[in-house]
C-alpha positions, 0 to 999 in steps of 0.5 A, spaced: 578 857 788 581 852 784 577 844 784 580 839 786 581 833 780 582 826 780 591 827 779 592 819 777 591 819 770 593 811 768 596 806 772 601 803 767 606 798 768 603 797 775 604 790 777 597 787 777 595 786 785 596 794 786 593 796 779 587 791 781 587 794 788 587 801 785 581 800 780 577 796 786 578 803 790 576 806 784 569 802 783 566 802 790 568 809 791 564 811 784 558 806 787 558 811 793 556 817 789 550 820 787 549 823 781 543 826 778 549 826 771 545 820 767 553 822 763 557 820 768 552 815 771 553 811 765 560 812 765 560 808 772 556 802 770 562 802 764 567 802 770 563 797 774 563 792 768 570 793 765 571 792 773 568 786 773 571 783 768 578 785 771 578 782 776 574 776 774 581 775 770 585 777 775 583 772 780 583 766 775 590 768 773 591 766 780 587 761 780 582 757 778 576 755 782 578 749 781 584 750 783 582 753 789 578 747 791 584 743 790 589 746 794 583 746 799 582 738 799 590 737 798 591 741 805 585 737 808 588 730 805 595 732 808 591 733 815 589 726 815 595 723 812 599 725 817 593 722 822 594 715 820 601 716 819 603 719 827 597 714 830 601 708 827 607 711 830 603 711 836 601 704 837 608 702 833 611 704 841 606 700 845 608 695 850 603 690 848 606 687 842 599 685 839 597 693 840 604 694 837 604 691 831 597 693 828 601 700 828 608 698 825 604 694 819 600 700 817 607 705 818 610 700 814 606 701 808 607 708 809 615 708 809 615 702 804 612 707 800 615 714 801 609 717 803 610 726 804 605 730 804 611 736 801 610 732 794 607 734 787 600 734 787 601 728 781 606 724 785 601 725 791 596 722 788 600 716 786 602 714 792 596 715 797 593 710 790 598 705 791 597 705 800 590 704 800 591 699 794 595 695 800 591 697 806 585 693 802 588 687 804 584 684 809 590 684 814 591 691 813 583 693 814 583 690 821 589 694 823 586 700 821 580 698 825 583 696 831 587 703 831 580 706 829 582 710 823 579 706 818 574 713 818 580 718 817 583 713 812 577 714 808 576 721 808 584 721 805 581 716 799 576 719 798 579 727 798 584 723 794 580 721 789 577 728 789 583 731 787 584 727 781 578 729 778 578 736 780 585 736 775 582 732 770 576 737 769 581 742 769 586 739 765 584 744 758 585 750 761 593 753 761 597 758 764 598 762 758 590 762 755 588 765 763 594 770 763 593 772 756 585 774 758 588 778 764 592 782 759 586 784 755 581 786 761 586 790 764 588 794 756 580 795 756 580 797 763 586 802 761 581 806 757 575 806 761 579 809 766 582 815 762 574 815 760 572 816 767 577 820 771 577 825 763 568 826 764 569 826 772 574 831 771 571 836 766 565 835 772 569 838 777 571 844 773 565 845 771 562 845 778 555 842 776 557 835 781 560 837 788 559 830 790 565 829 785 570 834 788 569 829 794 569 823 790 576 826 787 579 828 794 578 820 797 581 817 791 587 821 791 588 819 798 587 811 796 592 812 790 597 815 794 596 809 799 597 804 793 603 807 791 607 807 797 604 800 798 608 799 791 614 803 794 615 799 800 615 793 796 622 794 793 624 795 800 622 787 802 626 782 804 627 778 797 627 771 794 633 768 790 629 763 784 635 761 780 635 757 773 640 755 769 636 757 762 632 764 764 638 766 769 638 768 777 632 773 780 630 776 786 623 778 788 620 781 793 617 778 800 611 781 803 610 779 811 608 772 811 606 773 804 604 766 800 607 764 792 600 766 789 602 772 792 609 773 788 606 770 782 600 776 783 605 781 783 610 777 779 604 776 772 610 777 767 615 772 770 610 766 773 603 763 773 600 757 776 599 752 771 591 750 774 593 743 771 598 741 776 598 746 781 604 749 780 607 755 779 610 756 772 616 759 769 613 765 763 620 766 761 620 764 753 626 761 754 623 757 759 618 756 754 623 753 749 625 747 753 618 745 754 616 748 761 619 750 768 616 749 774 619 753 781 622 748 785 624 748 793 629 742 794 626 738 788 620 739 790 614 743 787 612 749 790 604 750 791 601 757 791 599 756 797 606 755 800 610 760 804 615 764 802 622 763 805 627 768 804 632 764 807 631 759 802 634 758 795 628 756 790 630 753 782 626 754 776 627 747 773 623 742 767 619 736 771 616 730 767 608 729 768 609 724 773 611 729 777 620 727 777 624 732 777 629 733 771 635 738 771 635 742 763 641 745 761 642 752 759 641 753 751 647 754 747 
């Protein structure tokens, strides 16, 4: 009777998210298998190591931990912006005016300003810097004491100040270095791989593991799995990115799918820029103008942001500041 074997030899140009799912199946059902074959023990560890090692880089390709907090502490900040902001309003609407006016100075300070929590990171900081530059003017201070938010408006400097740290930190590391160590730890966990699935094969054919031919059947259960998940994603719904130096393309929208997740299953075409928070263009042209960020309405998108299919995003140039500047196709 003919063994069964492990069929998926290699993975190839799978996009990074599914080839990670794979390797991930792989490793924790190899973890699960007792051998007495030091051989084949040896050769899991191998795995295991070359896994860690993947999936290490994978997820700082997604982003950094620092990255990760500051998205974390940008949603909270975002929180307690819009608590100042709709309290004012409140109390801006009470029929006693001494009430009221405690809430139209701090709403003030925020239309003076253009505060919006859609903004870049950068522009971000900037302005919530110069609003509690305002709100420390003792008039301001007794306005947010009278509302009882002069806890929230701490917490919203505070945050702030957080974020701005956590980017200067974080500032030396680029896109293109991170990606480039995802490339190296998947071209090394390629071998391993082949290694693996060539040493548990030859097992299986000599009879001497059973518990491999099992091992076998799952994990071609799981690869068939992931490659109908890859499959089915080129039936989604898709985005429209359009640019007028790398060109229009669409991508694929998983339900109620993320942009890390389309820069996840997009490595060649995006990153995020853990500097900034932004997704970034990969594109060499992109690279000949000085840089493209993915845009929606003008604004930066965020990782964490949803994906709206319905919506045209753009791929433009934007300065350090945060502004955005339109560039123009190469001759």
């Amino acid at each position: 009777m003919a063994k069964t074997k492990i069929l998926k030899e290699g993975w190839g140009a799978a996009p990074n998210a599914f080839y990670v799912s794979a390797m991930r199946t792989t490793d924790g059902r190899s973890n699960e298998v007792e051998s007495e074959n030091q051989q084949w023990v040896a050769a899991r560890t191998e795995f295991h190591t070359a896994f860690t090692a993947l999936d290490d880089a994978y997820q700082r390709s997604l982003a950094s931990m620092a990255t990760l907090d500051i998205a974390g502490k940008d949603d909270e900040r975002d929180v307690w912006g819009q608590v100042l902001e709709q309290v004012a309003k409140q109390w801006a609407r009470m029929p006693d005016e001494t009430m009221a006016l405690h809430g139209r100075r701090v709403l003030q300070v925020f239309r003076d300003i253009d505060f919006r929590t859609s903004e870049a990171l950068v522009a971000e900081n900037e302005k919530v810097t110069n609003i509690e530059q305002r709100f420390a003017e003792p008039q301001l201070q007794q306005d947010l004491q009278a509302m009882s938010l002069t806890e929230a408006n701490r917490r919203f400097a505070t945050l702030t100040n957080e974020i701005i740290q956590l980017m200067a930190q974080r500032s030396e590391e680029s896109a293109t270095r991170v990606q480039g160590e995802l490339k190296a730890a998947r071209e090394a966990m390629d071998q391993v791989f082949a290694n693996f699935v060539e040493l548990t094969n030859a097992l299986i054919v000599l009879g001497q593991e059973p518990a491999l031919e099992q091992l076998a059947q799952y994990l071609n259960a799981d690869y068939k799995k992931i490659e109908e998940q890859m499959a089915q994603s080129k039936k989604l719904p898709t985005v429209l990115v359009t640019s007028t130096v790398v060109g229009n393309h669409r991508y694929s929208v998983p339900e109620f799918a993320k942009w890390a997740d389309i820069v996840s299953a997009n490595d060649k075409a995006f990153a995020v820029d853990a500097s900034t928070n932004r997704i970034v263009s990969l594109a060499a042209k992109a690279k000949k103008v000085g840089g493209l960020f993915l845009t929606l309405n003008g604004v930066a998108v965020k990782p964490t942001d949803a994906v709206d299919a319905k919506k045209e995003y753009a791929l433009i140039a934007i300065d350090g500041g945060g502004e955005v500047t339109p560039v123009t196709p190469e001759e």
